[in-house]
C-alpha positions in Angstrom: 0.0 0.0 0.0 3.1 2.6 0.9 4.7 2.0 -2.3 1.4 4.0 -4.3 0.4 6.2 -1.4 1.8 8.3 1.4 -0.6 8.8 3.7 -0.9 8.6 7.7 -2.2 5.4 9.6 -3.5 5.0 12.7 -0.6 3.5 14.7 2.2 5.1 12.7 3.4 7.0 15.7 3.9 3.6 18.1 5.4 1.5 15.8 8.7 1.5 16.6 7.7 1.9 20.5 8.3 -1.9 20.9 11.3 -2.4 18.3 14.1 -4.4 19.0 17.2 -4.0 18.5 17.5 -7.3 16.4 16.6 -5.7 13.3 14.7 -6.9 10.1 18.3 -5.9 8.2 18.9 -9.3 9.8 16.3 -11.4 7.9 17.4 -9.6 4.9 14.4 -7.3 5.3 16.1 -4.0 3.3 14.8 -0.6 2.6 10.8 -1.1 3.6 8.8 1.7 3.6 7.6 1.5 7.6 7.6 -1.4 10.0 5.1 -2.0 12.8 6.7 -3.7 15.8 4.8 -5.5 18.6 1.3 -3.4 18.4 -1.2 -4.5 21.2 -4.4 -5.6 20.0 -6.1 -2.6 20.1 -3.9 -1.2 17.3 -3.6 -4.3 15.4 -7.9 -3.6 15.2 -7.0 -0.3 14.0 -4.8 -0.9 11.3 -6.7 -3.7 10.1 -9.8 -2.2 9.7 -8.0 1.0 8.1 -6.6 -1.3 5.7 -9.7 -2.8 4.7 -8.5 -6.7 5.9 -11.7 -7.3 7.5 -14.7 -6.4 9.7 -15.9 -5.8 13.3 -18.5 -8.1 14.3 -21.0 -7.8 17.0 -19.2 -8.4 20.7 -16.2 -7.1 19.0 -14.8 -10.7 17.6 -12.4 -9.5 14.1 -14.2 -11.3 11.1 -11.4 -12.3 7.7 -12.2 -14.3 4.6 -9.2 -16.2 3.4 -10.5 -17.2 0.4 -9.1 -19.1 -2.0 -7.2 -20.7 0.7 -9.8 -21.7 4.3 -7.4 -24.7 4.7 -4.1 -25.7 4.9 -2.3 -26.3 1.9 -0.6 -29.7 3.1 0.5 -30.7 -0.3 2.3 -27.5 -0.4 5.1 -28.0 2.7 8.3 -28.7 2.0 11.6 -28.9 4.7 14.7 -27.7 3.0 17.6 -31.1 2.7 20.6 -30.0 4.9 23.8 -31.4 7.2 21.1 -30.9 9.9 18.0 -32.4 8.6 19.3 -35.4 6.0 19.6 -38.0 8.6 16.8 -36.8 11.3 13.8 -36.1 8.9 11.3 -38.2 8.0 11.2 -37.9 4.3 8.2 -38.2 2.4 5.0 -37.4 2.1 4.7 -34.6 4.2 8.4 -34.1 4.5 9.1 -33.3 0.7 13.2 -32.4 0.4 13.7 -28.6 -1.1 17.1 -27.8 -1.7 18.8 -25.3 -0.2 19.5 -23.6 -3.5 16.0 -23.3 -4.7 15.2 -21.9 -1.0 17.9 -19.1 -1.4 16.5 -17.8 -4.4 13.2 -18.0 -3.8 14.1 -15.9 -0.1 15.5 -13.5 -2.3 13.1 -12.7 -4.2 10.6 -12.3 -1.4 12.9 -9.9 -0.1 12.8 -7.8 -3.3 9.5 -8.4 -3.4 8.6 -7.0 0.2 10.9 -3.5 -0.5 9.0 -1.0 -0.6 6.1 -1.9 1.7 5.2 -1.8 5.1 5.2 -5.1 7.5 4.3 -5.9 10.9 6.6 -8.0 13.3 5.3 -9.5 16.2 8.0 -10.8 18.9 7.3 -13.9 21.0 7.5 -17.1 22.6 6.4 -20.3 21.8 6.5 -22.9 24.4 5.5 -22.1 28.3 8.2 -23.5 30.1 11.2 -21.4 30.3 13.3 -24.1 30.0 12.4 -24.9 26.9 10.1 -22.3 25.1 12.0 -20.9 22.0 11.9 -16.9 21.3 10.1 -16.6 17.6 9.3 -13.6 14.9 6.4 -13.5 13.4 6.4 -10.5 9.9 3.4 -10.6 7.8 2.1 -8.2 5.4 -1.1 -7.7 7.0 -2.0 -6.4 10.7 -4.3 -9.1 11.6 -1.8 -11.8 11.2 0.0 -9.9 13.8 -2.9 -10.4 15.7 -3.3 -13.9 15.2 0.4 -14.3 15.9 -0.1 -12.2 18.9 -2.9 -14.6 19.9 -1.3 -17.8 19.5 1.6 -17.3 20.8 3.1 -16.0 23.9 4.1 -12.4 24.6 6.7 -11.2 25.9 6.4 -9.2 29.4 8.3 -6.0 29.1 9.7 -2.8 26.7 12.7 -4.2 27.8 11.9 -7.4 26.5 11.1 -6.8 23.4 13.9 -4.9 23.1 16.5 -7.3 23.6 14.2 -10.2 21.4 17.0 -12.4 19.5 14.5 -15.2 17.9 15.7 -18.4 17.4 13.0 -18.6 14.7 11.6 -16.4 12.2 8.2 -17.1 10.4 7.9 -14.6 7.1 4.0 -14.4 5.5 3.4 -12.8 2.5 0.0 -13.8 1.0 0.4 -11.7 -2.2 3.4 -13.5 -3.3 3.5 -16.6 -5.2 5.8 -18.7 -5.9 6.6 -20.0 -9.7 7.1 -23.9 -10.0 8.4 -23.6 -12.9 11.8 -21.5 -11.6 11.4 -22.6 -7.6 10.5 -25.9 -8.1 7.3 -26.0 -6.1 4.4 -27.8 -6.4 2.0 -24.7 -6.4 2.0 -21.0 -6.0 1.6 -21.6 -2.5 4.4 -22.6 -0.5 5.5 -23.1 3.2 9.2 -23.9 3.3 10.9 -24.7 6.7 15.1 -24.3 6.8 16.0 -25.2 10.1 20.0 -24.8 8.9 19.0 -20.6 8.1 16.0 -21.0 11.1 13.4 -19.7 9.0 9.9 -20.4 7.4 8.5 -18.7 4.5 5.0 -19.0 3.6 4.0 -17.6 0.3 0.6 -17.3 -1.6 -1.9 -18.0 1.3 -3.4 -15.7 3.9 -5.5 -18.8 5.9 -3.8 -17.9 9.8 -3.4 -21.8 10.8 0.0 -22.2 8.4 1.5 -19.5 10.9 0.8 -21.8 14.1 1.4 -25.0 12.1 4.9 -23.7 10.9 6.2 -22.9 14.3 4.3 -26.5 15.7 6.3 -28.6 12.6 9.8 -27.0 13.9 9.0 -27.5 17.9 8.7 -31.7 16.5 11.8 -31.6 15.2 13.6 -29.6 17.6 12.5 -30.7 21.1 12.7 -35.1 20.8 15.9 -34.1 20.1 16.1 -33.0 24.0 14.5 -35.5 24.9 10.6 -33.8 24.7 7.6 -35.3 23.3 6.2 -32.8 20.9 2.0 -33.5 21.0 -0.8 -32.5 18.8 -2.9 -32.7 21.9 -5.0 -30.5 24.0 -4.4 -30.7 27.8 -5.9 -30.8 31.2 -5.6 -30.6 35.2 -7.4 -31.6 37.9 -7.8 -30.1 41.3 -5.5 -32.8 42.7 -2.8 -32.2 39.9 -3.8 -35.1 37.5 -3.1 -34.1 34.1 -4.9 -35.6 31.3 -4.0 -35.4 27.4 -6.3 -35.4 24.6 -5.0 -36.8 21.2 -6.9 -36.2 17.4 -7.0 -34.6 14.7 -9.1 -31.9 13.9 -12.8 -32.4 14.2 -12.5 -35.6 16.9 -13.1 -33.1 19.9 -9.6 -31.9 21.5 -10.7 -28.5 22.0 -14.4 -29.7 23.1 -13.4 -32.2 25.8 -10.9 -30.4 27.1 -12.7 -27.3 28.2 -14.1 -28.9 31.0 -15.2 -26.4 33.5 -14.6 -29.0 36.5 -10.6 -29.3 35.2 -8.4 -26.7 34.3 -7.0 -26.2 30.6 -3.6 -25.9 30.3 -4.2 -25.8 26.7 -6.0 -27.3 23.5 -3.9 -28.2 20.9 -0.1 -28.5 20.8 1.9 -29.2 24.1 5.5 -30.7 25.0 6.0 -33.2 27.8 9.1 -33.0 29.4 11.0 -34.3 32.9 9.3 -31.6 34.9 5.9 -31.9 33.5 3.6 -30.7 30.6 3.3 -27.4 29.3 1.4 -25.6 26.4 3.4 -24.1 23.2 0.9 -21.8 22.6 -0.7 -18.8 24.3 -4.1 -19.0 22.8 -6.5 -21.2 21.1 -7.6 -22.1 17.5 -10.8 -23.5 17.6 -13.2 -25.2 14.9 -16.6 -23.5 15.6 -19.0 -24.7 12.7 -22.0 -25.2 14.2 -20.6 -24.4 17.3 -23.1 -24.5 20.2 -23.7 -22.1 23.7 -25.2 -25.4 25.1 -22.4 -27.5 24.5 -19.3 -26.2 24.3 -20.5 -22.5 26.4 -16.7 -21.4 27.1 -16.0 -21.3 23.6 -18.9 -20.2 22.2 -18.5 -16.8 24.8 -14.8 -16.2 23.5 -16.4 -16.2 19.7 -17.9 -12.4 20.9 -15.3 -11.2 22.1 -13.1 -8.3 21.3 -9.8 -9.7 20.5 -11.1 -13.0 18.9 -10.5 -13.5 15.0 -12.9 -15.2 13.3 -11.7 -17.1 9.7 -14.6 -17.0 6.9 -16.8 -17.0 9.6 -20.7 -15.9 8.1 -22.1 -12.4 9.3 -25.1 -10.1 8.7 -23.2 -6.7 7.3 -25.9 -4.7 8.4 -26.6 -6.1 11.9 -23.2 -7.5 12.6 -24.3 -10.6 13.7 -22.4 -13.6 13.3 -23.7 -16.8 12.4 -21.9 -19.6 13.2 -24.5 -22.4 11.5 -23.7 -21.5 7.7 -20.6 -23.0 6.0 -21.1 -20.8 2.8 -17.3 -20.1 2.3 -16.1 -23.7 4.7 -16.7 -26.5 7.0 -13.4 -25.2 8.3 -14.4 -21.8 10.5 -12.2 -21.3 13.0 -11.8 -18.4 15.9 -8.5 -17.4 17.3 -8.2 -16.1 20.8 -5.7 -15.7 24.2 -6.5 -19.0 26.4 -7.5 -16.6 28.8 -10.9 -16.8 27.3 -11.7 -19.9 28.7 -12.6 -19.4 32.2 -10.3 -22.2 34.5 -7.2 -22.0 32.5 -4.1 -22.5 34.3 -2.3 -18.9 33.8 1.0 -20.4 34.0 0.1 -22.4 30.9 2.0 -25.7 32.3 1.9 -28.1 34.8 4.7 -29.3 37.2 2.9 -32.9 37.2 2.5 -35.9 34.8 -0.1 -37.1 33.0 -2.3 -40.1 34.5 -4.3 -40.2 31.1 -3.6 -40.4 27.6 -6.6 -40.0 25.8 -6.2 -40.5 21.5 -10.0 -39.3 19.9 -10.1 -40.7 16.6 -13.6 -40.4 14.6 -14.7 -43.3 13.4 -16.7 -43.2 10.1 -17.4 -46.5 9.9 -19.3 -46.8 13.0 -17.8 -49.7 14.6 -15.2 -48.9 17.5 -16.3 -48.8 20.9 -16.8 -45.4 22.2 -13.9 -46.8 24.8 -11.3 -48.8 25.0 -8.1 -49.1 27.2 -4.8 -50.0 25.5 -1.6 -51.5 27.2 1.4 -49.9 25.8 2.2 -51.9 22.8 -1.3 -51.5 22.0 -0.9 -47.6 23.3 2.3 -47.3 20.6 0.3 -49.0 17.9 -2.9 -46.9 17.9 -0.6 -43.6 17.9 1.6 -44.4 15.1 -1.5 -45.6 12.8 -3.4 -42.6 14.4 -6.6 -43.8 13.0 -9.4 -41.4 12.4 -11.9 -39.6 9.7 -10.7 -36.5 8.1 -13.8 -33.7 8.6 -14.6 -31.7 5.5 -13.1 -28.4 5.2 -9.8 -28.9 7.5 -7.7 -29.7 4.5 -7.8 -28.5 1.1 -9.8 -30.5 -1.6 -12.0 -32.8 1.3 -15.7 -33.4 0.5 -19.2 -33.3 2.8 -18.1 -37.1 3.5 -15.7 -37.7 6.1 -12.3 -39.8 4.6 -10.8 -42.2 6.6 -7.5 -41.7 7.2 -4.2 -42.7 9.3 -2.8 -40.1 10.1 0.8 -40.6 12.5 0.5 -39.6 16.0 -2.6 -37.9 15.2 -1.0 -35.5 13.5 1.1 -36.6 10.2 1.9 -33.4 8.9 3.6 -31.9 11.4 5.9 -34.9 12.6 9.5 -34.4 11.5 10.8 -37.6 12.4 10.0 -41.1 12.0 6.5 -42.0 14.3 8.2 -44.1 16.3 10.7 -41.8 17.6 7.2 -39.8 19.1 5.6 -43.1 20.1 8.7 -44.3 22.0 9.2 -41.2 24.0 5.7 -41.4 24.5 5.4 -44.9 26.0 8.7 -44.2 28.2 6.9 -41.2 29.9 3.4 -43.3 30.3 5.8 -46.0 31.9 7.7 -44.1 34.1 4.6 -41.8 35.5 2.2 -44.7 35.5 -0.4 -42.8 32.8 -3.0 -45.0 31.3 -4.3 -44.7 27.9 -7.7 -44.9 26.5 -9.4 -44.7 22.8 -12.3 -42.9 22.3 -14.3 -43.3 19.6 -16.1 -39.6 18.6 -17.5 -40.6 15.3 -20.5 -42.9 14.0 -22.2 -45.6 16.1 -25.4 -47.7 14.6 -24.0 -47.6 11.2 -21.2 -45.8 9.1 -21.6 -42.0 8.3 -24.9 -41.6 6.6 -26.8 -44.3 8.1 -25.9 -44.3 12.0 -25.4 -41.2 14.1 -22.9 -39.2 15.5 -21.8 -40.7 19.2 -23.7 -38.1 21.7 -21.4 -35.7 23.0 -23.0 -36.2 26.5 -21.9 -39.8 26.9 -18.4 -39.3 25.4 -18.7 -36.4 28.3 -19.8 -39.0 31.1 -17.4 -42.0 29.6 -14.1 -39.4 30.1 -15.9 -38.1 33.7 -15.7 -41.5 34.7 -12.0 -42.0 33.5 -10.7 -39.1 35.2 -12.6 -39.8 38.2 -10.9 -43.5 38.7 -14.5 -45.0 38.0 -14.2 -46.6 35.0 -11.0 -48.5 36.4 -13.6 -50.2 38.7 -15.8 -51.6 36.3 -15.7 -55.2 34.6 -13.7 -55.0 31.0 -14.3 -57.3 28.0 -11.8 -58.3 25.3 -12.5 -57.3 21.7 -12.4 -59.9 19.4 -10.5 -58.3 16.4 -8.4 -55.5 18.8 -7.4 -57.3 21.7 -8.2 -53.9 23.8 -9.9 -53.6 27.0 -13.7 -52.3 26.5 -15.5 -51.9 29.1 -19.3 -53.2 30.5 -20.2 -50.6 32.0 -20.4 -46.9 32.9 -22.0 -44.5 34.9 -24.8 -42.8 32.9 -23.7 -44.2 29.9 -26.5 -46.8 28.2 -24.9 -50.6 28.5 -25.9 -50.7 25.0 -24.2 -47.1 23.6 -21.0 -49.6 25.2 -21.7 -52.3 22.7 -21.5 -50.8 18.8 -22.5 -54.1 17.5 -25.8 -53.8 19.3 -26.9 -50.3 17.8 -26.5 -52.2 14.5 -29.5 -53.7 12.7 -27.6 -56.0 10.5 -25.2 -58.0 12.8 -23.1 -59.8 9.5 -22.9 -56.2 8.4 -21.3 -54.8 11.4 -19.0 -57.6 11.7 -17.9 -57.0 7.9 -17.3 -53.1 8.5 -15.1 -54.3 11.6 -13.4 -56.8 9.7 -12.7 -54.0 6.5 -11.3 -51.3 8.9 -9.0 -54.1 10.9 -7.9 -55.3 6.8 -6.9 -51.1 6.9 -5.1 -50.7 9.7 -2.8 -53.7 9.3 -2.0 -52.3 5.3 -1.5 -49.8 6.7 1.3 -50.2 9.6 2.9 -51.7 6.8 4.2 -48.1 6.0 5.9 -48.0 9.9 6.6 -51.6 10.5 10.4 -51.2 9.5 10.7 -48.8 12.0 9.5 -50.3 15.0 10.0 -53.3 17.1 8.2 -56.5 16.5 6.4 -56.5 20.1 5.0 -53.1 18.6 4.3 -54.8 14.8 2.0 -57.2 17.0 -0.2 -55.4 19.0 -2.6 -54.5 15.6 -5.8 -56.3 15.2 -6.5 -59.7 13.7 -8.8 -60.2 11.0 -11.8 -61.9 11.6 -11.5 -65.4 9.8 -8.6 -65.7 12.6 -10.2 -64.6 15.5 -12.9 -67.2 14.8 
């Protein structure tokens, strides 16, 4: 915008207030017109609006459209092939090599590109404990990815501070440039490119705010195993007597749902690192999915939607009345509000917790209809289910998904983002469950009484009483069952949960059906630990299910 006119904005005068003395020279950032350092939300609302990059809803919640891109662009990552990466990354699918050549020239030309105009930097942490959290720099072109940075992340504490910011990390977003395949070797115009050798991310040619947080996620899972700390795509809770819990899935299976439980407190709901001293959160804020999003049913998140401060992505609103509706999908499944976790009443302020956790919860969303709403899984079985990390991929969370859910196996409930082989997370994860006695549990979110279409979704109020009665110690009381094709634990009974609701093959009018389905999504997950089975040990290889002409 500077480069065609010169005119005043509204924070022009503060925005070098909160510069630090670790310039943008250093990112190869040369000759921009004006750069906006560390504006507090207010400001950031200001600018925005000035600039025309969105609108003010009712409450005071920030509303963007994103469009083309309301997704990630998964297909579109790449981690540059270095000394440092060769032999640690997990190279393939959604760790495609980029050399370090193509990288270089491509950085340059963003920085020719960005001359000229004006940016906005946002300074910060990511990861709670102090121990480990890693100082980061967010620049983007527009103000209210400062915002979102701002909100995800967590900020620094002083003028002093943000003074003397060195980050070990640096995150450059440009939406309006694109890449060209043809010279950088891309797949797209879109691009996110992660060089841990030069510490940097570039993400071209998309403006959706979720590549930000998933940039600086993908470089914590490389970085911290390496220290010996399990990197998780998982939301996280405390009780009153210290007993952490941690919630595994993808989006769409209920991370951020179950976790806000007002009787626990959230240390967070999405991505989290478990280390000697305990579990703490990477993030500062929350990044919830809230189509269709209900004051009934999930009431703490549905208050921080209308709120000043909270971005709302393509969410739907009435220009006239400013209200917002979150019901209609018009632009995407995938709506999504951005907000400080202290939104959600009962979060812990420290953002960690100097305990362990005593469950591991994975949430996987079964299409098919035909898991148990429960199970409990002993640690091979534990390692198994989190390497497959079986679950239905909800429309709108990736780019080019239908209405239908897909099932999917996505590793450690969380594919794109692991840097290293699954294993590497599954072991680390099975050495902290052993040594802090955690026990782990799968919980089935999806489809009972017949596969998406012709059963119904599992009611949130018993998945609600089943996970009461895990952290409570009451389900370790009741009489467990062995599942024919899984081997896992399922249990008989649960308070205020139906006996039936217990037993999928019950809700099922066509027994020989149910039993086929069953049979089909075991035939699945063995094809496909054939992907990992190189990797891990033969105890591990074992613990899958059997098909049902065996179990007979």
């Amino acid at each position: 915008m500077a480069k065609y006119l010169k005119f005043s904005t509204p924070a022009i005068k503060q925005a070098t207030d909160l510069k630090s003395d670790f310039g943008l020279k250093n990112h190869g950032l040369m000759d921009l017109d004006r750069v906006f350092w560390n504006l507090p939300a207010e400001a950031l609302y200001e600018e925005a609006i000035f600039r025309g990059e969105g609108h003010m809803a009712e409450g005071g919640p920030f509303i963007v459209d994103t469009r083309p891109h309301t997704a990630r662009a998964a297909a579109d990552k790449f981690v540059v092939q270095e000394a440092s990466t060769l032999e640690k990354v997990w190279w393939g699918e959604y760790n495609r090599p980029f050399s370090q050549d193509k990288f270089n020239s491509l950085l340059a030309r963003l920085q020719a590109f960005l001359q000229g105009e004006e940016v906005f930097v946002q300074d910060c942490y990511a990861g709670a404990d102090p121990n480990y959290r890693m100082p980061v720099r967010i620049i983007t072109e527009k103000a209210w990815h400062s915002l979102f940075a701002q909100n995800m992340f967590i900020p620094l504490e002083s003028q002093d501070a943000y003074k003397r910011h060195i980050p070990d990390f640096t995150i450059i977003q440009a939406p309006s440039f694109k890449a060209d395949p043809r010279v950088d070797g891309t797949r797209t115009e879109t691009a996110i490119i992660l060089n841990f050798a030069q510490r940097m991310a570039i993400i071209c040619n998309s403006g959706y705010g979720g590549e930000i947080k998933k940039s600086v996620f993908t470089v914590l899972n490389f970085l911290l195993p390496l220290e010996g700390v399990l990197a998780m795509h998982c939301s996280a809770n405390v009780g009153k007597g210290g007993d952490v819990a941690l919630f595994f899935g993808l989006s769409g299976t209920g991370k951020t749902t179950l976790s806000a439980d007002p009787a626990r407190r959230l240390i967070g709901d999405d991505e989290h690192g478990w280390s000697d001293d305990g579990v703490f959160n990477f993030e500062g804020g929350c990044y919830a999915k809230v189509i269709r999003l209900s004051a009934e049913n999930e009431p703490e998140i549905y208050a921080a939607t209308r709120r000043f401060g909270c971005i709302l992505e393509n969410v739907i609103y009435d220009p006239t009345t400013r209200h917002v509706d979150l019901d209609d999908d018009a632009i995407t499944e995938n709506t999504r509000a951005s907000y400080p976790l202290e939104f959600i009443p009962n979060t812990v302020p420290e953002r960690m917790a100097r305990s362990h956790p005593k469950n591991v919860i994975f949430l996987t969303c079964d299409a098919s209809g035909v898991l148990p709403p429960i199970s409990r899984l002993n640690s091979e079985q534990a390692m198994y289910h989190f390497i497959s990390g079986y679950t239905s991929k909800i429309a709108g969370t990736e780019i080019g998904l239908g209405i239908e859910p897909q099932i999917t196996f996505s590793a450690c409930f969380g594919a794109p983002f692991m840097v290293h082989h699954p294993f590497t997370y599954a072991n680390l994860l099975s050495q902290k469950m052993a040594k802090h006695g955690a026990t782990c549990w799968l919980v089935n979110t999806g489809w009972t009484g017949g596969r998406f279409g012709v059963g119904k979704r599992i009611s949130i109020r018993h998945t609600r009483a089943l996970l009461n009665a895990v952290l409570d110690g009451k389900l370790a009381k009741v009489k467990f069952r062995k599942d024919k094709l899984f081997g896992f634990e399922v249990p008989t009974k649960c308070p205020d949960v139906p006996e039936e609701v217990l037993d999928p093959a019950s809700s099922w009018g066509d027994k020989d059906e149910y039993w086929k389905k069953y049979d089909a999504l075991a035939a699945r997950y063995i094809e496909n630990f054939k992907l990992f089975a190189d990797g891990c040990p033969p105890e591990v290889v074992a613990a899958g299910p059997t098909r049902l002409s065996k179990a007979k």
